[in-house]
C-alpha positions in Angstrom: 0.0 0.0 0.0 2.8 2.0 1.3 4.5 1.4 -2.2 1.3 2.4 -4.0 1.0 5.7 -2.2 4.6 6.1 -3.2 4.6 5.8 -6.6 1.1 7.9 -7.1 3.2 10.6 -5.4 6.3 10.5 -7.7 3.8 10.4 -10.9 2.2 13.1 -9.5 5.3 15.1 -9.0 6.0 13.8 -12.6 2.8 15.7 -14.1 3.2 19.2 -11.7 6.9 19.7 -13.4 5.7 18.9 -16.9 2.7 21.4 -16.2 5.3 24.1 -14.9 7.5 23.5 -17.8 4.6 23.7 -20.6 3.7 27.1 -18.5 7.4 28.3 -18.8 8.0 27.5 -22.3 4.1 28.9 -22.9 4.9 32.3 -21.5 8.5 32.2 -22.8 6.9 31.5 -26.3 4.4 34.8 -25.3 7.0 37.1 -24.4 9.2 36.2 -27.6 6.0 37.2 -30.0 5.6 40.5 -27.4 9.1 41.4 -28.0 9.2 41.5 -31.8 9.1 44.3 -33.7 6.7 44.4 -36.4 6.9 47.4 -38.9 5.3 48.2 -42.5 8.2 47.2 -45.1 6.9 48.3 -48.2 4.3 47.5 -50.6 4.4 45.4 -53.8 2.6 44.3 -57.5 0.2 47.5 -56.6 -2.7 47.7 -59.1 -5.4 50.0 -59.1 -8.7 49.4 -61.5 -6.1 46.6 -63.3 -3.7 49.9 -63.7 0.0 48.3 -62.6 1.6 50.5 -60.1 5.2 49.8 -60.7 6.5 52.1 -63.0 4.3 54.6 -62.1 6.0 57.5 -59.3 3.6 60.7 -60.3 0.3 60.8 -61.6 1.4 61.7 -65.3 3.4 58.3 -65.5 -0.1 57.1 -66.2 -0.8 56.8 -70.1 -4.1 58.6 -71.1 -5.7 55.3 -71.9 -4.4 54.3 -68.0 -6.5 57.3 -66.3 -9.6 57.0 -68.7 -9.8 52.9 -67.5 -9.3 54.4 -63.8 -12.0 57.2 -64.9 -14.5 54.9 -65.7 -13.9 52.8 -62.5 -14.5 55.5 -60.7 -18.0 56.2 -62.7 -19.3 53.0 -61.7 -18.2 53.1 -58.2 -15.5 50.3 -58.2 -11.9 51.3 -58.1 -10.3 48.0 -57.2 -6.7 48.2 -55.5 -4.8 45.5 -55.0 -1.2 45.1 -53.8 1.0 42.6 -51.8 1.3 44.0 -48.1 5.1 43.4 -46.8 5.1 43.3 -42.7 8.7 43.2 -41.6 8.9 41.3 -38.6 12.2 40.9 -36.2 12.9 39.0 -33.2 15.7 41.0 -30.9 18.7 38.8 -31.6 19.0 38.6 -27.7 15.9 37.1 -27.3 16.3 33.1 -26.5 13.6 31.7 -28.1 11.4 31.1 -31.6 8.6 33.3 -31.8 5.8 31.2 -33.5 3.1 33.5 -35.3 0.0 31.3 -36.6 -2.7 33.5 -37.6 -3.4 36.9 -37.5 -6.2 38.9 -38.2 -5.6 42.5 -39.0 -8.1 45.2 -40.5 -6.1 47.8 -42.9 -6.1 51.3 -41.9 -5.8 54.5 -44.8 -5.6 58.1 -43.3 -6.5 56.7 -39.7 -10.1 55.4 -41.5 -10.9 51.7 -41.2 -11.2 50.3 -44.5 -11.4 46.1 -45.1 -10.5 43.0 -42.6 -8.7 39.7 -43.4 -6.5 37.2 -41.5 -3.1 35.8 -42.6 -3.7 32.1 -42.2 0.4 30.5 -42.2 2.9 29.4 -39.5 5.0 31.9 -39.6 8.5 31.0 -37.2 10.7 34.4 -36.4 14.3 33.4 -35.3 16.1 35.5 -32.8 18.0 38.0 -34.8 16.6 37.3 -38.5 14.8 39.7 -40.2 11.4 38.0 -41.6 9.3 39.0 -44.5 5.2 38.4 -44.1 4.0 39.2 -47.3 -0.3 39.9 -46.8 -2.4 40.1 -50.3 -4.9 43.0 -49.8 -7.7 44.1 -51.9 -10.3 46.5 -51.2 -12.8 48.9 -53.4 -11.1 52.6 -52.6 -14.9 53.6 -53.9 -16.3 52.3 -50.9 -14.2 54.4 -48.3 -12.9 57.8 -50.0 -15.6 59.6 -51.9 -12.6 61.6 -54.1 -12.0 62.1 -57.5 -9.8 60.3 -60.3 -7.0 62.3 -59.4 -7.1 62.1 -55.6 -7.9 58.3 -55.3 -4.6 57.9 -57.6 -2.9 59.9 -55.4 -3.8 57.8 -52.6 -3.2 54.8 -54.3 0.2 55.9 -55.5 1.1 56.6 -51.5 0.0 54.1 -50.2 1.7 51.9 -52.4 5.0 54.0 -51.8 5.1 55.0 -55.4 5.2 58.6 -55.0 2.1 61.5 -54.3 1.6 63.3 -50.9 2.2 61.5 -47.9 -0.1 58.9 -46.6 -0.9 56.9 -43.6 -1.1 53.5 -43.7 -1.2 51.1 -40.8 -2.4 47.8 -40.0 -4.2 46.7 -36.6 -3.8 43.5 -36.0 -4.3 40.5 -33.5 -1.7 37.9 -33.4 -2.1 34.1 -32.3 0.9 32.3 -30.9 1.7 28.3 -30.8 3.1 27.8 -27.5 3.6 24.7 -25.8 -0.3 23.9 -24.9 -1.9 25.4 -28.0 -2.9 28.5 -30.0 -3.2 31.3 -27.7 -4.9 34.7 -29.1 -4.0 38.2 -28.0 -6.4 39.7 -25.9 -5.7 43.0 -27.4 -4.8 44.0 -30.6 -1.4 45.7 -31.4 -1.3 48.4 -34.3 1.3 48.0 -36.7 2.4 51.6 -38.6 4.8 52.9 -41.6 4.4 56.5 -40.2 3.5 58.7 -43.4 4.3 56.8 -46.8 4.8 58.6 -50.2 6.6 61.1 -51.4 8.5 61.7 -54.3 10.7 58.6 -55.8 13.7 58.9 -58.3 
């Protein structure tokens, strides 16, 4: 009985320190996603109303044939603009641990105004001291938040997609989940990633 009681005990003891070590390496896991630094990169394959961005730093880059297709989108009230997001995420390089991003669900911000929501659905794995890329695909109808005209919607697009035009906010909030050591745990808050003012001119 004695040998019974003893054995139940040492389990027992067994299970509490595999419970405090999933806690450690859960709030270790926690405090490495708390600690990185997440920052707007830049913006890619930007196209507004099917218009590519790329070559385009002022709004007389555009081709007449370019501004009359962004015209008529305008007219109907759908001025799609689409472009690959590029977060830039780094974990201090004095930081011990992994931080483990699974999904996050953001909702894009232009000139402080909320415009669409998503969620980035991949394992993303940030090693101490390595820069890493998360590229998000965004499209949203400019029609359906700013109320401008041709010109001023292209100047928007053209900031926001750092291709030149006045300076623009831009910022995403967003609300991480971390893998840790006994399953997906969600921020209880969200955390607001900026680029400051994005724009300007571009050689």
């Amino acid at each position: 009985m004695r040998k019974s009681l003893a054995s139940a005990a040492c389990v027992a003891g067994i299970a509490n320190v595999v419970v405090v070590l999933a806690a450690c390496a859960t709030l270790q896991q926690i405090a490495a996603l708390r600690q990185v630094d997440f920052s707007i990169d830049r913006v890619t394959e930007a196209r507004l109303a099917g218009v590519s961005l790329d070559r385009v730093r002022q709004p007389r880059d555009l081709s007449a044939v370019e501004v009359a297709s962004i015209g008529a989108a305008l007219a109907r009230g759908d001025v799609p603009f689409d472009f690959q997001l590029h977060l830039l995420a780094l974990n201090p390089a004095d930081n011990s641990v992994a931080a483990r991003l699974i999904q996050m669900d953001w909702t894009l911000l232009l000139e402080d105004r909320e415009t669409i929501s998503g969620s980035l659905e991949r394992e993303v794995v940030m090693q101490p001291g390595v820069p890493q890329d998360i590229p998000i695909t965004i499209r949203l109808d400019l029609a359906d938040f700013f109320q401008d005209n041709a010109s001023d919607l292209i100047d928007l697009a053209l900031a926001a997609s750092g291709a030149g035009g006045e300076p623009r906010r831009i910022a995403l909030r967003a609300t991480p989940t971390v893998q840790t050591a006994i399953g997906p745990i969600r921020y209880p808050q969200p955390i607001t990633i900026v680029s400051g003012e994005v724009g300007s001119e571009r050689e």
